[in-house]
C-alpha positions in Angstrom: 0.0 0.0 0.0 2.8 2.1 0.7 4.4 1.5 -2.3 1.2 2.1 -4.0 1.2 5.8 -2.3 4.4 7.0 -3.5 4.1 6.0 -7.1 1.1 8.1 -7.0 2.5 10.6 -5.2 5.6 10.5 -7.9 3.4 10.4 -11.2 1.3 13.5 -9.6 4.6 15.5 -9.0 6.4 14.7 -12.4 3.2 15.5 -14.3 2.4 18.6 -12.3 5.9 20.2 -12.5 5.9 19.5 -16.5 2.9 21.8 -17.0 4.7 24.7 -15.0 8.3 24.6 -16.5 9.5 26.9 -19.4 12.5 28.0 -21.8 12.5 31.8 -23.1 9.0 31.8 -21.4 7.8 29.0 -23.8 5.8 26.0 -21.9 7.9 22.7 -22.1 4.9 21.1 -24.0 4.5 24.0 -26.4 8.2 23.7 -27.5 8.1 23.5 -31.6 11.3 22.9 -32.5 12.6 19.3 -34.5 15.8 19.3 -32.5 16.7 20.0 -28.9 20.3 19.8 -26.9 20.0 19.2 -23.6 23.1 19.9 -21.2 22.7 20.5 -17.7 24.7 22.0 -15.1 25.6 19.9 -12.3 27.3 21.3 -9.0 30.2 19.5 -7.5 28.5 19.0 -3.6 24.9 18.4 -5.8 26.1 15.9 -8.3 21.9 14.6 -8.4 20.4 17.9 -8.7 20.6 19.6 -12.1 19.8 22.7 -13.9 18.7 21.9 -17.5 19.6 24.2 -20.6 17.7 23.7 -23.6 19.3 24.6 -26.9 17.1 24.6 -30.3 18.3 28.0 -31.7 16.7 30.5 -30.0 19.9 32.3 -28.9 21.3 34.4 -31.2 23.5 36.7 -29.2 25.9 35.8 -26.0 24.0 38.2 -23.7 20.7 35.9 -24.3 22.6 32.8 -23.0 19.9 33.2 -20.0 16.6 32.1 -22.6 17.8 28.3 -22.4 17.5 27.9 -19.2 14.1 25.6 -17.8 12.9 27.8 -15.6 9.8 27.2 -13.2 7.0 28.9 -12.6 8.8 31.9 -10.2 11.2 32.6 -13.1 14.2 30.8 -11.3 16.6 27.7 -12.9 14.4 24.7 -12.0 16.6 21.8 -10.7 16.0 18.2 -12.1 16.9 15.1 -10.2 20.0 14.7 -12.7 19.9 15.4 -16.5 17.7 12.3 -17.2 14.6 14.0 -15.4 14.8 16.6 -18.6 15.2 13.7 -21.0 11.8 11.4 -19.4 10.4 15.4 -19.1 11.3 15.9 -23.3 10.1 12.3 -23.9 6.8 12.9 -22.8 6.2 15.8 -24.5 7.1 14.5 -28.0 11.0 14.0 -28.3 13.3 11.1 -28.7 16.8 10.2 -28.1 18.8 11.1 -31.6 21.7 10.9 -30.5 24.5 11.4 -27.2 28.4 12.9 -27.3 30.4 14.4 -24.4 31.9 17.6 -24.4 35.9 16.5 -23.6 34.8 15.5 -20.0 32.7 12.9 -18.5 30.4 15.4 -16.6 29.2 17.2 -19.8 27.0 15.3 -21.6 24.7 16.6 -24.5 21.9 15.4 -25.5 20.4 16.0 -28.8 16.5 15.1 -29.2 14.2 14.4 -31.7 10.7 15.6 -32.2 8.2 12.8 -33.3 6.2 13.3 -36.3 
């Protein structure tokens, strides 16, 4: 029964938080692009807790770096129980893995995803 608790509990969360999250003040489910990079930022003392920035080329300048960040619904970096929360979070809405390369390190990992026609 407990078990049965938290899974509902869990499901409730995940799906509540995906209708509140945004990039460049776009909702996560309104997103119309064919390609997405995910990266995320992971702190060293937080290594399961990650900001997500979603690339599809909306950024044109360096000073609007700031528009790929998945921000909730106060405006502030929303943090994702590691960069696979934004990958399940891009899966429902649509995506699929394309493909997965590392940027010279280990703890920078891109993702690139795939809209489904």
């Amino acid at each position: 029964m407990k078990k049965l608790l938290f899974i509902s509990i869990f499901m409730t969360s995940l799906f509540s938080y995906s209708q509140d999250l945004t990039v460049n003040d776009i909702p996560i489910s309104e997103l119309d692009a064919q390609y997405i990079r995910v990266n995320a930022e992971v702190k060293l003392l937080r290594p399961f807790r990650a900001s997500v920035f979603l690339d599809w080329g909306q950024i044109s300048r360096i000073k609007e770096v700031s528009k790929g960040w998945v921000l909730d619904e106060n405006g502030k970096k929303f943090a994702f129980n590691g960069i696979m929360g934004a990958v399940n979070l891009l899966i429902e809405n649509g995506y699929t893995i394309d493909h997965v390369y590392y940027n010279g390190n280990s703890e920078s990992v891109n993702y690139i995803m795939k809209k489904i026609d």
